[in-house]
N, C-alpha and C positions, 0 to 999 in steps of 0.2 A: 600606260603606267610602265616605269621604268623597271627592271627588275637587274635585281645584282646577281654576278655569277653563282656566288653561294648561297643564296636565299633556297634553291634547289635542295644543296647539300642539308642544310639548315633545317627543311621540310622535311626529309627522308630519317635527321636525326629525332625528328617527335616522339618521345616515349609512348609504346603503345600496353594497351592494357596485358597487367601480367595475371592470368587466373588460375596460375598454376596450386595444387593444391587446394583450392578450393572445390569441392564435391556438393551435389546435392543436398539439401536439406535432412538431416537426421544422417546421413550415411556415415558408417563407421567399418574401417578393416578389420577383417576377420582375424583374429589372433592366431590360426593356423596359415594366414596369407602374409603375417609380418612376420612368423615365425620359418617359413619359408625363403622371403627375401633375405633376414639378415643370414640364416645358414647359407645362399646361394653365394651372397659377399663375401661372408669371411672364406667361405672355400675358394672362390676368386682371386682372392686380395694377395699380391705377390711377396709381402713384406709383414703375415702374420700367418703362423704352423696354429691354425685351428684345432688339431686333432685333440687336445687336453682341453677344449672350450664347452661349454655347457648353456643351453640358450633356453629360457621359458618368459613365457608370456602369458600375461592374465589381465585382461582388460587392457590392453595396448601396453600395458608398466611391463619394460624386459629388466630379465636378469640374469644378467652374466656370471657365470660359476669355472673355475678350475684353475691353470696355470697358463702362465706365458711366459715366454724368454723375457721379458726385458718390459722396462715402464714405456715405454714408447710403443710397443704390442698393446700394452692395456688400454693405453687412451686411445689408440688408430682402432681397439675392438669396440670399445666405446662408441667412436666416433662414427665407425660404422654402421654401426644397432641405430641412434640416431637419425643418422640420415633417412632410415627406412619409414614412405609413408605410412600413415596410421601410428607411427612410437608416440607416447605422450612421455615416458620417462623410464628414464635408462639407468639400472641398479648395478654398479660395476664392483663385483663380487670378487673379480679376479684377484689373481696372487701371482706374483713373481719370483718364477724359480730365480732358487740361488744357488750355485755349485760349494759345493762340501767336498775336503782334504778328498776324499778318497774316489771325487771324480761321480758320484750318483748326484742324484739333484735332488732338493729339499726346500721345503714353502713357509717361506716367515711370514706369518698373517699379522693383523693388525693386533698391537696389545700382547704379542709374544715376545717375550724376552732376549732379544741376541748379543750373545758373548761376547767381546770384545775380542780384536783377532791379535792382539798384543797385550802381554801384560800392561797395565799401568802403577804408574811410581806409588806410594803409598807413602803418607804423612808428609806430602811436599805441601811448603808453605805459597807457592803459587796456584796451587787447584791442579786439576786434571791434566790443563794442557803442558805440564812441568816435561814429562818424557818429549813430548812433541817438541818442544825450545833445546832441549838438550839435542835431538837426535838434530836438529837444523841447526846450533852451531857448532855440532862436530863435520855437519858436513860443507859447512862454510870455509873450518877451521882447514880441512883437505881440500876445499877447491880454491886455497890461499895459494897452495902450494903446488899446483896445475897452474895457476897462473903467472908462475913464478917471483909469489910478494910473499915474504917468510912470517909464519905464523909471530904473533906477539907473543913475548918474552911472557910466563909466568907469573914470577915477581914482580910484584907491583915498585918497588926501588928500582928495578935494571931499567921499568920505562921513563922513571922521573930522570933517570942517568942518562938515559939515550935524548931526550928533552934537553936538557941541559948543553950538555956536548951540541946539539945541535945548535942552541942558541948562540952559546958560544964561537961556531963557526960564521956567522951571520956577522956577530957582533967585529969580527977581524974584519969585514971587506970593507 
């Protein structure tokens, strides 16, 4: 029987049985043994300050409590608790500090109220976003003028004038 060179190669690629995670019949992680791996991760983990984090477990269900820098800490804390075997479900509690004027930190939870960090226009007939269209064509109207093309005239006359004039030039050649 003939054989080809990669039929070797092709053998060796066979998937072979994955039994990872699978344990004995009835066994189940101790909730002080998942509650150990996830604190040993997140101390670990080079890209989340654990020290504001709070970890419990009750029947394999974790629950994450306290603060993190940033949403991306939340979900890699998350994701951590997770991976750990024996988790069935991961309660992510956490809150995301937010820096306040004076430089301390402060935690806007879910359902809490946050102020707006600018006034907004009041009785504009476009809705809310009315200040936001103003502050963009004022800064349109300035980087007309960096790029050196001169803002438009005001007066809705000087452009029908300027129009005009122009056609007129067109209409000579």
């Amino acid at each position: 029987m003939h054989r080809h060179p990669w039929s070797e190669e092709f053998a060796k690629m066979r998937p072979e049985a994955r039994y990872r995670g699978v344990g004995p019949r009835n066994y189940r992680r101790s909730d002080e043994r998942i509650l150990e791996d996830i604190n040993e991760r997140l101390t670990d983990d080079h890209h989340i300050d654990a020290s504001d984090i709070g970890v419990k477990v009750e029947g394999g269900e974790v629950t994450l409590s306290g603060t993190v820098a940033d949403r991306a800490a939340r979900r890699r804390a998350e994701d951590i608790a997770e991976s750990v075997s024996g988790v069935g479900h991961v309660q992510n509690d956490l809150r995301v500090a937010s820096r306040a004027g004076s430089g301390r930190t402060a935690t806007v939870g879910v359902g809490e109220r946050v102020e707006p960090a600018a006034p907004q226009g009041e009785g504009s007939v476009t809705g809310p976003g009315a200040p936001a269209r103003d502050a963009m064509v004022a800064a349109l109207d300035n980087s007309s003028m960096v790029l050196g093309k001169q803002p438009l005239p005001e007066d809705d006359t000087l452009r029908r004038g300027d129009a005009m004039v122009g056609s007129e030039r067109r209409d000579r050649r």
